[in-house]
N, C-alpha and C positions, 0 to 999 in steps of 0.2 A: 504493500500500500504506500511507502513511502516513499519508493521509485515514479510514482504515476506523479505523487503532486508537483514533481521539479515540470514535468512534462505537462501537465496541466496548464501550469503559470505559462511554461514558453508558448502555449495554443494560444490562449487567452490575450499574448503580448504581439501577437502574428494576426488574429484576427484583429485587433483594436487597433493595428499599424493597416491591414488594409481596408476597413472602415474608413481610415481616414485619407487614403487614397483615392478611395470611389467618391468622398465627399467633395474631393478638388474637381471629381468628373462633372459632377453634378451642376447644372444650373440652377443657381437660385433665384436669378430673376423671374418674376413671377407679372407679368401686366397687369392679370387683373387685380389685383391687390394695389394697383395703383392708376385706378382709371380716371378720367379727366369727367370731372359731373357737369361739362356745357358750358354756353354761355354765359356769363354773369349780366348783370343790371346794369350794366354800360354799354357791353353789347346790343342789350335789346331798346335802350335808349335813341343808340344811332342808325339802328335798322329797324321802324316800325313797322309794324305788320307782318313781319316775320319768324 
């Protein structure tokens, strides 16, 4: 039993190194979490009727 947990720790240090490899792959930008909500009251000021 006491052989497994050195090999344990080094699994556990190999997956959380390549975790953070795929997290550099990853895009984080994300659009809709940053959409533009239109026109403001200035806009609609100088274009009536629209």
């Amino acid at each position: 039993m006491l052989a497994i947990q050195p090999l344990l720790r080094r699994l556990t240090e190999i997956v959380t190194r390549w975790q953070g490899l795929l997290d550099l792959g990853r895009n984080r930008y994300r659009p809709e979490l940053h959409y533009m909500r239109g026109p403001g009251p200035k806009w609609h000021a100088k274009h009536p009727g629209t």
